[in-house]
N, C-alpha and C positions, 0 to 999 in steps of 0.2 A: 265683740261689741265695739262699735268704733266710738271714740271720745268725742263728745260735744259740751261744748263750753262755751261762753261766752266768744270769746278770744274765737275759737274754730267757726264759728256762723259768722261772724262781723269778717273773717280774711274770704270768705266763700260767697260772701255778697257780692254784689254788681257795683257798687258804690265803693270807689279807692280810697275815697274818706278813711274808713273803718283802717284800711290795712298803713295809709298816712298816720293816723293819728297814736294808732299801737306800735309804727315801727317809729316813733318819736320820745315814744314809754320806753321802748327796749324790750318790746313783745312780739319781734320779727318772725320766730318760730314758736309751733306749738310743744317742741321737745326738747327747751332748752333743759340744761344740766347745770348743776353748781360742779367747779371745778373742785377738785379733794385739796383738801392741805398737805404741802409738800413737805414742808419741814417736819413738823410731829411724826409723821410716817415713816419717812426714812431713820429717823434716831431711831423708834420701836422696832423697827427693820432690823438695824444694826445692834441693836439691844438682844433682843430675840436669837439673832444668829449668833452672837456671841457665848446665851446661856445656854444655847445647843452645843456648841461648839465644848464649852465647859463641864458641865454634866452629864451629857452625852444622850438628853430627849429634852424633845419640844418644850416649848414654855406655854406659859396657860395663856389664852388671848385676850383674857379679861384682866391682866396685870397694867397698870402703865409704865411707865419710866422709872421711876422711883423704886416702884416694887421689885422691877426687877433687877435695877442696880443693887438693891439688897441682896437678893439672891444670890445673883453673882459674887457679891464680897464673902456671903456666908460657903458661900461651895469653894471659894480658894480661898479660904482658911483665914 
């Protein structure tokens, strides 16, 4: 089923109005993406591989930072 939205019929019109006025919004595409957060992700990254690396399996992925800095401290003693 293809997407129709507002945004999709005003870019597919005949009137350039529509696709001026949206690429002025910041609505040039209908598949933009929020970029991911870099930093938070690479600590839990490096967090994660670390309490692998320490206890020897996976860590849950519903811990954040903190939890698993705990971990970590309680598994090396």
């Amino acid at each position: 089923m293809k997407k129709s939205s507002y945004m999709t019929r005003a870019l597919q019109c005949r009137d350039p109005r529509f696709a001026v006025i949206l690429g002025k919004l910041g609505y040039e595409a209908a598949d933009m993406r929020a970029a991911p957060a870099g930093g938070q992700v690479d600590l839990l990254a490096d967090l994660r591989a670390e309490y692998a690396l320490i206890v020897g399996k996976k860590p849950f992925h519903g811990w954040d930072a903190a939890t698993l800095r705990e971990k970590i401290a309680a598994a090396k003693g």
